[in-house]
N, C-alpha and C positions, 0 to 999 in steps of 0.2 A: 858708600862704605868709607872712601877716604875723607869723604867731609865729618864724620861720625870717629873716626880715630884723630883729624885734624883737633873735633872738641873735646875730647876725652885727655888731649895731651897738654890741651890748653888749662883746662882743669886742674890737673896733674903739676901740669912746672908753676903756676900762680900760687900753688894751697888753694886754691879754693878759695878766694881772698875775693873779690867781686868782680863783674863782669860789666865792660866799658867797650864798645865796639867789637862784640864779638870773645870777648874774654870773660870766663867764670873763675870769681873766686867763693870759698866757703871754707868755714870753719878748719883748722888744720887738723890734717889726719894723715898717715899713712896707706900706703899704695896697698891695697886689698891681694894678700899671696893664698894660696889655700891653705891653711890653716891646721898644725899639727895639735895635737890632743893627745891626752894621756892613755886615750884607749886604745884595748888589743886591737880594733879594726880601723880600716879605712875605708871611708862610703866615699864612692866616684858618685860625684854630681852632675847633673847637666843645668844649664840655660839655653834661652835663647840670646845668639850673641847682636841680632840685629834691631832689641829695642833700646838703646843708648834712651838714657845714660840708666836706665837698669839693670843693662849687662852689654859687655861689650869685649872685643878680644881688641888690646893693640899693644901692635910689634910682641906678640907671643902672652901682652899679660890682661889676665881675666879681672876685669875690675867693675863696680857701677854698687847703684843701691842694691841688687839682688847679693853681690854676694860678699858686699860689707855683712848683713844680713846674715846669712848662712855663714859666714866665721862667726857672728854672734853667737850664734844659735847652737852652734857647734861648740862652742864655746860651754854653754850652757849644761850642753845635754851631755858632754865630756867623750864626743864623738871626732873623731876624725873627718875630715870633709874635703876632699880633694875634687876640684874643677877640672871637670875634663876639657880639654883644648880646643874650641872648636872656635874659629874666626872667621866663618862664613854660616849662612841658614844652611847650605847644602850641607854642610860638616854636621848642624846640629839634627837636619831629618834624619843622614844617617846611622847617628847615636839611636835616635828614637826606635829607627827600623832592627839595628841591632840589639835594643835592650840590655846594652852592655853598661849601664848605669844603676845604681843605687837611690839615687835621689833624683827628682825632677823637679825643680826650685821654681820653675814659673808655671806649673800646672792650675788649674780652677776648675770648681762644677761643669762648666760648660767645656772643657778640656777632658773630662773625665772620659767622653762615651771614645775619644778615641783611644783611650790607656787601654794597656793588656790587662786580663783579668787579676794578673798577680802583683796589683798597687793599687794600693790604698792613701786616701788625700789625709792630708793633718787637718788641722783648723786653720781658718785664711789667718796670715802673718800680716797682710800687705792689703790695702784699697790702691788703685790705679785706675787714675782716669785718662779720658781720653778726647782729644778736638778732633775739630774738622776744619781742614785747611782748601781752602776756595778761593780762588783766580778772581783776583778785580779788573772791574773792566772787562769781563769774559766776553767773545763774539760770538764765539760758537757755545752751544749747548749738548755736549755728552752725555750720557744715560749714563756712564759707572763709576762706580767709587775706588780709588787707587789704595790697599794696604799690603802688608807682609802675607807670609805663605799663610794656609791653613791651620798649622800647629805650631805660630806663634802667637803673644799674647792679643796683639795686635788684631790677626789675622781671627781670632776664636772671640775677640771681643766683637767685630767688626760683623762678623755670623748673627750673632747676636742680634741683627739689629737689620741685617739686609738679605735677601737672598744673593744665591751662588750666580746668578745669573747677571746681578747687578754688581757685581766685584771685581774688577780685575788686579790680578794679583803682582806684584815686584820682591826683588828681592831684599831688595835695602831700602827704608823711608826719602832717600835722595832721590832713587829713583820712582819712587810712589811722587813723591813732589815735582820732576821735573815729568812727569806725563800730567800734569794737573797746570802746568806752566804751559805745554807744549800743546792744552786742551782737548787732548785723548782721555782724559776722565774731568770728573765734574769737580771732585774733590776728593783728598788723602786724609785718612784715618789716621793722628800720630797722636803719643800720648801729650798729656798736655805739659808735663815738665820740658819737653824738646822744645814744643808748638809755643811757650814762654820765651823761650830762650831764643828763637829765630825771630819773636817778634820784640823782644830787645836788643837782639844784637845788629837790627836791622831797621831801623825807624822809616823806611819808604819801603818798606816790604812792596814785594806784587800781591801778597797770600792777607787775606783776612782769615782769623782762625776765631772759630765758636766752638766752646764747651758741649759736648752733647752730653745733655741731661743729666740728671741726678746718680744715675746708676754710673759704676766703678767695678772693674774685674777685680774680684777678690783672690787674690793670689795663695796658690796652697803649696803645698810638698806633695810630691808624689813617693810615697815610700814601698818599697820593697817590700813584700810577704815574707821575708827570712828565717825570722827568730819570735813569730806568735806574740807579732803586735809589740814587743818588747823595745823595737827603736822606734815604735809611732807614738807609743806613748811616753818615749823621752823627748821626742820634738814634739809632741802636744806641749806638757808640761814649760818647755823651754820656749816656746810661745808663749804662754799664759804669763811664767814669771815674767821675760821681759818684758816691760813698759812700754807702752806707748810713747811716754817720752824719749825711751832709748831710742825705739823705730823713727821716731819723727828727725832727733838730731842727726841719722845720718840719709834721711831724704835732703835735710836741709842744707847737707853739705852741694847737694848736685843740684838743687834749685832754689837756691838764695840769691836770686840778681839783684844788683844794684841798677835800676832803669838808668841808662844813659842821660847825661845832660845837650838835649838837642843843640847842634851851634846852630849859626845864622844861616846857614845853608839850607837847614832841617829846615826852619822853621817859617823860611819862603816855600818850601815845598809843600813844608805841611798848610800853611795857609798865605798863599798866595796874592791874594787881593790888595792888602793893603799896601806890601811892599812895591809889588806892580802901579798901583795909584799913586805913591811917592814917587818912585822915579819916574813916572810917565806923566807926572804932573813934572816935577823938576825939568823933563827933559824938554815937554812941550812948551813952559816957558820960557828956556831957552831958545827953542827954535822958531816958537811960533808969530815970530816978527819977521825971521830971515821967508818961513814958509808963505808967509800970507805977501809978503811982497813976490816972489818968487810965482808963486803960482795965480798970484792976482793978474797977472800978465798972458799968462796960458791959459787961463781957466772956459775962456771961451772957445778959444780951438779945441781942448783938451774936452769939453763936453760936446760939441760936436763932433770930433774923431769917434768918441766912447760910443755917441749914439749911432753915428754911422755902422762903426763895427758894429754893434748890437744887432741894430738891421739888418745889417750884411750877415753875420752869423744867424742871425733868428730864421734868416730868407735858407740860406744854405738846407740848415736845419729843416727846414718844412718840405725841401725838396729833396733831400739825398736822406737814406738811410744812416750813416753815418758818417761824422765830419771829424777828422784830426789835424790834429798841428804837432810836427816832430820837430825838434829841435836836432839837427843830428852831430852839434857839438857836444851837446848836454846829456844827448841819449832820454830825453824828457819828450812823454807825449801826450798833450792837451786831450782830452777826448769833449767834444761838444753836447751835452745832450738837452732835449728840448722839453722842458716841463710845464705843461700850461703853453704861457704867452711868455714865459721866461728861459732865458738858455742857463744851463747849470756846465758847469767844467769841471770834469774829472781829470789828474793829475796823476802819470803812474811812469814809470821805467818803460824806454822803448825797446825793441826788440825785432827787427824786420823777420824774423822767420818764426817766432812767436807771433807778434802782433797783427803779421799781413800774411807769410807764405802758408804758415799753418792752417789759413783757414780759407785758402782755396784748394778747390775740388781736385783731386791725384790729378785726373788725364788734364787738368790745366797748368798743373804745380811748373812744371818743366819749361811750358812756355811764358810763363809769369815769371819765374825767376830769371829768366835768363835780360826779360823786357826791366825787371829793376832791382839790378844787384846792386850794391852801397857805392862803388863807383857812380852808376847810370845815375842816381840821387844826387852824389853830389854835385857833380855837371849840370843835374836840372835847376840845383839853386846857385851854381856860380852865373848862370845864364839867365834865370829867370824863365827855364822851359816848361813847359808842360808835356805831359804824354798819357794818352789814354789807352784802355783794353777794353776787353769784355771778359769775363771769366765768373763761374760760379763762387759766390762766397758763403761761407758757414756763419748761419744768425744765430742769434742767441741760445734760438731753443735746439742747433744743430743740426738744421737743414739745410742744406746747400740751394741757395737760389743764386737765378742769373741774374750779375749787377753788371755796372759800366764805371768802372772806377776812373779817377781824375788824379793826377797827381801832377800837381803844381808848383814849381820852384819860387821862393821868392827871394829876389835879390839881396843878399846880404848888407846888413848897415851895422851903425856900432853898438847898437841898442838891440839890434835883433838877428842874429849871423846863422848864416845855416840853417834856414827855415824852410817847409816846406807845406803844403797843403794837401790833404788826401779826402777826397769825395767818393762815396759811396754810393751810388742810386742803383735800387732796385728795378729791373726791365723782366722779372721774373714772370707778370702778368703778359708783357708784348711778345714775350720769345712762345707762351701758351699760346695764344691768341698766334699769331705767326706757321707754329707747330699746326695748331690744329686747325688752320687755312692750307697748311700746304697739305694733309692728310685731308682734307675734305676734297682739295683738287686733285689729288690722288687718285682717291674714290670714284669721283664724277669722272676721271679720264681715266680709271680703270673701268666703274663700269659702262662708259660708253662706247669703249673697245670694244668690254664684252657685247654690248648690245647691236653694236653693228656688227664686230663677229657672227652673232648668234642672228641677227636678221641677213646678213650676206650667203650664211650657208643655208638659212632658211628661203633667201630670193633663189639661190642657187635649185635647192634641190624641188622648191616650187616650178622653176624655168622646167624643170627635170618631168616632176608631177603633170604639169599642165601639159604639156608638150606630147606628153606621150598617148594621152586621150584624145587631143587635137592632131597629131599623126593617126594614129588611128580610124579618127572620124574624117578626113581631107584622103586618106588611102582608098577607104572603104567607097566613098564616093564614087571614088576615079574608077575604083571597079566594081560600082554596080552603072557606070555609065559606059563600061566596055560590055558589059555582058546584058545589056537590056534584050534582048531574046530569052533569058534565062531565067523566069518567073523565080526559079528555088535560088538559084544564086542571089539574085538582090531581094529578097526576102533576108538573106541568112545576111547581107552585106548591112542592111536595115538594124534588122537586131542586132547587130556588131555596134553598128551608130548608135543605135537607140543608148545600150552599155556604157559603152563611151561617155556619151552624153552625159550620164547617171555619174560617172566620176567624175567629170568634169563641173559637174554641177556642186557635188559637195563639197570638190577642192575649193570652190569659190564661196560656197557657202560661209565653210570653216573660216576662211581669212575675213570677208566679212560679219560675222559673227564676233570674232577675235576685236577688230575696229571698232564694233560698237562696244564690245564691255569696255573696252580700253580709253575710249571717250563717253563713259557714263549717257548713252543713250539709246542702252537698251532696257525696255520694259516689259514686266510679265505680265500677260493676262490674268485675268480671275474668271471665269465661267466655269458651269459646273459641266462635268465630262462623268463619262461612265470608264473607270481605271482599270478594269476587269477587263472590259474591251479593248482599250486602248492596251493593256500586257497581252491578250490574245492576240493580237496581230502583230508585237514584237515578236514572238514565238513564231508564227504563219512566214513572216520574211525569212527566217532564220532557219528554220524547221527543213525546207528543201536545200539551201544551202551545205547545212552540216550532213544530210544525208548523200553529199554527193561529194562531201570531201574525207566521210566515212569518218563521223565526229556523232558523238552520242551528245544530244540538247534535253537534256534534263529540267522538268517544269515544275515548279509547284506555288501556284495563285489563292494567297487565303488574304480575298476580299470579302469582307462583310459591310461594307457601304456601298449602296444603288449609284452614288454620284457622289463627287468631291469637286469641291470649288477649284482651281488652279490652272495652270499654261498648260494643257494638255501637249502641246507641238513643243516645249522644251524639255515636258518629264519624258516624254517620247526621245528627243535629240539625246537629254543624258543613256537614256537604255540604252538605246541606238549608239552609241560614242563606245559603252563598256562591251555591250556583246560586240561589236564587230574588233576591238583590238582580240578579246576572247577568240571569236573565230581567226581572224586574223596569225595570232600568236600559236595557234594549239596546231599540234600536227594529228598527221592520222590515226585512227584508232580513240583517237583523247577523249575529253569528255567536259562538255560545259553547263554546269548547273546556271539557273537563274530562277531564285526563287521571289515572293511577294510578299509581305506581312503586314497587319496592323500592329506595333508594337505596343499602341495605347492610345487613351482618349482624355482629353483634357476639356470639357465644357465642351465647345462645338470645336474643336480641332482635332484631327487625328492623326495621328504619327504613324507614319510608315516605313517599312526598313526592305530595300529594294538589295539582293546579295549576285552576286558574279561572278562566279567562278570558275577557275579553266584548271586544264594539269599540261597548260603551255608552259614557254621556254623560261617564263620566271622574270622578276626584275632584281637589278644586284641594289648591295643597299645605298650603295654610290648615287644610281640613278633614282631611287625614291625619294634623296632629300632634294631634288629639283626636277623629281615626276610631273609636277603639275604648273610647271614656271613655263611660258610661251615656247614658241623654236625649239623645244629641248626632243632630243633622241637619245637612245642611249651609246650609240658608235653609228658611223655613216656605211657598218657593214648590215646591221641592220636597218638602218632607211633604205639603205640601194637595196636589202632583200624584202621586208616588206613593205617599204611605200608607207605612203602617209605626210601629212605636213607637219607633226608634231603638236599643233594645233589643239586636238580633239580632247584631249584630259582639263589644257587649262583653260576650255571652256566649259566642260564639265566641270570643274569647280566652283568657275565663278559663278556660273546658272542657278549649282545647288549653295554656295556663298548668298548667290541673291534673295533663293524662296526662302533663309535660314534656316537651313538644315548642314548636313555637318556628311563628311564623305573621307574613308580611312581606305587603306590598302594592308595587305598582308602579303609578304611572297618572298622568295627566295629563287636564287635562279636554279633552272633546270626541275623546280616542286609545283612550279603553276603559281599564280595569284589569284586574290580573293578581292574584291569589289565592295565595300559595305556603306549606302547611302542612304541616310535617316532625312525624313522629306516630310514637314507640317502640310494638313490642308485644312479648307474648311469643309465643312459635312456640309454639302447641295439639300435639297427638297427630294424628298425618293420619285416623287410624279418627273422633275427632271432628268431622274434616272433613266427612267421609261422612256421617254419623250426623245434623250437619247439615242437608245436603243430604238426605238422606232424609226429614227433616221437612218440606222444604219440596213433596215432591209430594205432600204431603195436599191434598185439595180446601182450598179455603177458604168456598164455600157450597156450598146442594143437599145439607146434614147431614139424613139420618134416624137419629134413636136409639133408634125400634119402643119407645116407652113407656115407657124406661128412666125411673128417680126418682132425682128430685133434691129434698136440704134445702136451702131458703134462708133466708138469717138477714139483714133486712133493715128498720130502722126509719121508713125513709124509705114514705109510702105511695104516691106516685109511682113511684120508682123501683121500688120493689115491683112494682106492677101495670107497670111496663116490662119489666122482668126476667121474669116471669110468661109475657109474653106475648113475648117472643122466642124463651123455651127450649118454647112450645108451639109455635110456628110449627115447630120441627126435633123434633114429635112427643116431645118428653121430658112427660114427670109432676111437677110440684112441688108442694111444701109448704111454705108461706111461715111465717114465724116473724115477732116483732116485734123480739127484742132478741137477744140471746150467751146469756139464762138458758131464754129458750122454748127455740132450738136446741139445748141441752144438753140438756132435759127429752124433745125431742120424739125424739131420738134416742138415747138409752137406754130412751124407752119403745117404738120398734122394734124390730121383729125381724130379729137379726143378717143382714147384707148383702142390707137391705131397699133401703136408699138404696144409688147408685152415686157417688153425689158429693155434697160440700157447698159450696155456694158463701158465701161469709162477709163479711158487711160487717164494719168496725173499728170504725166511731166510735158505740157502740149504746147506750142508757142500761140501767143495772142488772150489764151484765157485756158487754164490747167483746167484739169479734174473737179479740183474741189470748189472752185470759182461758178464754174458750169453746174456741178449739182444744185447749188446753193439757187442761182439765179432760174433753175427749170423751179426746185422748191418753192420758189418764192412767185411762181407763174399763177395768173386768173385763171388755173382752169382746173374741171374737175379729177383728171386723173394727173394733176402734177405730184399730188403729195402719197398719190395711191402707187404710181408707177413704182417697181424695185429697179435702183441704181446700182451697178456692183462698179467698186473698183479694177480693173483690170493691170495691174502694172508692177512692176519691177522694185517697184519700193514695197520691202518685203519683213520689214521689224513689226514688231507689235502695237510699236508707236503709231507707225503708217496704216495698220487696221483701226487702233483707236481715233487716229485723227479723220480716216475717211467715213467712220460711222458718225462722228460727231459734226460732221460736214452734211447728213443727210441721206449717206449712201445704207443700204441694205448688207453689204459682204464686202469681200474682197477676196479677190483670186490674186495669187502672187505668179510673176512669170522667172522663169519658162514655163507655161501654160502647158500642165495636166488634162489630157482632156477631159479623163472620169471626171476632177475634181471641177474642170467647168461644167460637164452637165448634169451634174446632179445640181449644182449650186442654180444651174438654169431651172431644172423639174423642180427643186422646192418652193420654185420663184411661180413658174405656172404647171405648175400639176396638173391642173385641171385639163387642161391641152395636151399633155404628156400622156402619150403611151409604150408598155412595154411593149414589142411583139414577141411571136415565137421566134426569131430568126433575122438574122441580121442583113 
């Protein structure tokens, strides 16, 4: 606004006479006052006072084209017309809002819809056009157009033409222009007699100003409803009569410029080139005798220095994220950066706490500044020290990584004082890399803690397990060898042992079972079995158990396949694993369901879903997510109350893991848990169903075999003299051997189908098991290939059955030797010689 009364006054004290740096003259005229008239009334008028030089208020007086204008007009129509005083836009919205006016002198069409109902427009008096002023050189690009408020002319012309959205609004054209300089808007809406007048008074403007188009706000009157049209159509009329030429001579007064005569200054500025080629040709023939001698001398070191640095910067550059150079007399800092194969230099204001402290990470800030505050710098280049950190710095896109920064003094000279060098290299990959080595050794040395943890109190509570059946059975001995008079005493001392044995047997089992899944070499059979059977005799075990710890064992078997292919002795181990925690877990009164299903049939496979359930003590949800992980118990108050090696589940997983079947749990503690194991097979031959079943009504004791012979191959001399004495107890004949080579020996020097069977240990010194079968198999004679060989031995995986059939053998008996399960495996070998009696 003061630059807008600075031109109005200029105007004013000239005449109007022309306009030379900033100065308007035009036609002489008097200072426009509101204007008395013969008539009884007086019409208060308004403008707006912020479009110069149309209207304008300065130091109290209302002057411009509008209301040279309306004293015309006034003039004309023999009306009174007094300017109301308004010398700001907020002075004149509140005219507007008041409606305490008569006249409104810069109204138009497009100003109409905001008039009260009670004004009506004259005929337009006036055309007013209008530029647009835009920033040369622009860097940025803004989205809005800078003009006057809403309901000025300016502001309603500018609607016109843009949305609201795209406008922002000022309150004086100064400040519409200097948001367009300061590139918060794109460009300002001024009319063009001003947007004339800045670009003559100003021959290096910043602002280019373009004409927008053809159209011009036609300026109206806003009149008053008073007196029934009677003062509209005096100012009609007084429009009409005066002339255009009247209207034009007093625009002309306010934009008749004289263009300035550029001096020599302008006219370098405005075109540069040739002046610059004059003196830089003048200058260089001046010098370029003293130069070319002068550097003819240098020019070879001076190109090897260049290249050197080059190198050396290019080299910096390929290794450090970023490379500076501060001047810290000059406060100037080089920044390096590497483009291509070329290095580029950026030039900018130093700043140590903008440039360096600001963009390392808070928890480092503290100890980086204290490592190089503007002292600790200067001393690095009085000395030529260096000092390095480590600290995260903030890259471009505002991420803090870990760098190793360099900061290097160099010796001050007279050509280069106070210089120092700053390296930046990224280690954000080594300190990841580092991180996640030392979290991976973490890991490994957390969970090998846990693992020996968990195998410690598993050796522990195993010492505990085993101990106590091996007390048991070294007690029982000691007193069935004090009471040998007492036939019912070491009967009862026997079946104590017997017991014994039975746990001791499965505690060994479990851990080796565990060993094998845990070095991949355990394997499942496939033959076909009868499931129906094999679930009725999980039931028969169980069945007197639960009724003598007063536990209801709930059954329900819906097989409809004769036979299924698969490991029979591990679907069994899994049942066998879930009912006995069930029995185990449920106290008295409870109740353990264990049902069977086909769930479905896929081609020849049939899916089966095997369920368990108890209304024992429950598991918590703690212990479910590491139910089925090795050594696991849930407290060592229950290990020490029910026993167990922990063992038993994650074998059961891995088993039904192996056949690919799938194995869930349900429970809550103190509600019981539920068991649910989905188990593929293949559908057997139904005749193998049979054929099954026909095996099983062999007796299983009470074997006579009337003296039949047997080879036994056995280096063990215990178990020898056990074996011995169990196949006489069922009337067989043996002939024991020491190793795989007596066995060989002993039976080729027989006479053909002397022996009816061989029973074979594996692990023999001189020549094994499966060495010995092979070399009897491979014998001239006629009952070598007919004989049945069983394996007898300790190696007791699936593998060990597979390998000793594929060796030539008939069976395998696993030890600790069953003796049902050796003699039936004896009667299916010779039947024919086998008989049952009445009586044992």
């Amino acid at each position: 606004m003061r630059r807008v009364k600075r031109l109005f006054l200029s105007w004013l004290t000239l005449g109007f006479s022309a306009i030379s740096f900033g100065s308007l003259s035009t036609v002489s005229s008097p200072i426009v006052r509101p204007v008395q008239a013969a008539a009884s009334t007086t019409l208060k008028a308004l403008a707006d006072p912020s479009e110069a030089p149309y209207f304008c208020s300065v130091n109290g007086e209302q002057m411009g084209i509008i209301s040279d204008i309306a004293a015309l007009l006034g003039q004309k129509s023999k009306q009174t017309i007094e300017l109301l005083p308004v010398a700001t836009y907020a002075d004149y919205e509140a005219h507007l809002k008041a409606k305490d006016f008569d006249l409104l002198l810069n109204a138009s069409d497009a100003f109409s819809s905001s008039l009260p109902s009670n004004y009506t427009l004259t005929d337009s008096y006036l055309s007013v056009s209008y530029s647009k002023a835009i920033l040369r050189n622009a860097k940025k690009s803004p989205t809005t157009i800078a003009c006057l408020g809403d309901d000025s002319m300016e502001g309603v012309y500018a609607r016109s033409f843009y949305y609201a959205n795209q406008i922002t609004v000022f309150e004086t054209m100064d400040e519409a222009l200097a948001a367009v300089k300061a590139e918060e808007c794109y460009a300002a809406i001024i009319n063009s007699i001003y947007a004339q007048k800045l670009q003559n008074e100003d021959i290096r403007s910043v602002y280019s100003f373009t004409k927008l188009s053809d159209y011009s706000l036609k300026l109206k009157i806003a009149v008053k409803n008073t007196d029934n049209g009677v003062l509209l159509n005096a100012l009609n009329n007084a429009i009409t009569t005066t002339g255009e030429d009247a209207i034009n001579v007093i625009v002309s007064r306010y934009s008749h410029f004289v263009k300035p005569t550029p001096t020599l200054w302008d006219r370098i500025y405005l075109n540069p080139l040739p002046y610059v080629v004059g003196i830089c040709s003048l200058i260089l023939v001046f010098i370029a005798a003293i130069v070319i001698l002068f550097f003819s001398s240098r020019r070879k070191t001076m190109v090897v220095a260049n290249r050197e640095f080059e190198r050396f910067i290019t080299y910096v550059c390929q290794n450090n994220e970023a490379v500076f150079e501060v001047n810290l007399q000059t406060r100037v800092m080089n920044h390096y950066l590497l483009e291509g194969k070329k290095v580029k230099t950026v030039q900018q204001p130093f700043s140590l706490d903008h440039d360096f402290l600001d963009r390392i990470h808070p928890d480092e800030r503290g100890a980086v500044e204290q490592e190089v505050s503007g002292e600790t710098l200067l001393n690095l280049v009085r000395i030529g020290g260096k000092k390095s950190l480590e600290a995260r710095v903030k890259d471009d896109k505002g991420n803090y990584l870990w760098s190793f920064v360099i900061i290097q003094g160099i010796l001050p000279s007279h050509s280069q004082p106070e210089n120092l060098m700053v390296f930046i290299h990224s280690i954000e990959e080594q300190k990841q890399k580092d991180a996640h080595a030392k979290d991976l050794l973490q890991n490994a040395v957390s969970q090998a803690e846990t693992a020996n943890k968990s195998k410690s109190e598993f050796l522990a509570r195993m010492s505990h397990e085993i101990r106590t059946p091996l007390n048991a059975i070294i007690g029982l001995a000691t007193i069935a060898r004090k009471y040998d008079e007492d036939p019912k005493k070491i009967d009862d001392c026997l079946n104590k042992i017997d017991s014994s044995s039975q746990v001791l047997l499965s505690l060994i089992n479990d851990i080796l079972d565990m060993s094998a899944i845990e070095n991949h070499k355990m394997k499942l059979a496939a033959v076909p079995f009868d499931l129906g059977s094999a679930l009725a005799n999980l039931r028969d075990i169980y069945l007197p158990q639960c009724r003598k710890k007063k536990i209801a064992l709930k059954t329900h078997f819906d097989i409809p396949d004769s036979a299924v292919v698969g490991d029979q002795l591990r679907v069994s181990q899994i049942l066998l694993n879930l009912l006995s925690n069930a029995y185990k877990f449920t106290e008295e009164n409870g109740t353990i369901t264990f049902e069977a299903s086909r769930s479905s049939v896929h081609e020849q496979t049939a899916f089966y879903r095997f369920v368990v359930k108890d209304t024992g003590v429950g598991i918590s949800e703690e212990m479910q997510k590491r139910l089925f992980k090795p050594f696991e118990q849930e407290n060592p108050e229950i290990a020490q109350k029910y026993g167990g090696s922990g063992l038993g589940l994650s074998i059961v997983k891995s088993l039904v893991e192996m056949m690919e079947g799938s194995i869930s749990v349900v429970s809550s503690q103190n509600q019981g848990t539920t068991f649910t194991v989905d188990l593929p097979f293949l559908l057997g031959e139904e005749e193998s169903g049979h054929r099954l079943k026909d095996k099983k009504t062999n007796p299983e004791t009470a074997y006579n075999f009337h003296g039949a012979k047997i080879l036994l191959a056995e280096d063990n001399a215990i178990n020898r003299e056990i074996a011995c004495e169990l196949l006489k107890m069922v009337h067989l004949k043996c002939t024991c051997t020491n190793n795989g080579q007596e066995a060989l020996t002993a039976f080729l020097a027989s006479k053909e189908g002397e022996y009816q069977l061989i029973l074979m240990d594996i692990q023999m010194p001189l020549m094994n098991g499966y060495e010995a079968t092979k070399a009897i198999r491979a014998a001239k004679r006629k009952d070598a290939l007919s004989i049945p060989i069983y394996a007898m031995t300790a190696n007791a995986y699936s593998e060990d059955v597979t390998h000793a059939l594929s060796s030539g053998m008939n069976g395998h008996i696993a030890k600790p030797i069953d003796p049902s399960t050796l003699y039936q495996a004896i009667a299916e070998s010779i039947t024919p010689m086998s008989e049952k009696p009445s009586g044992k």
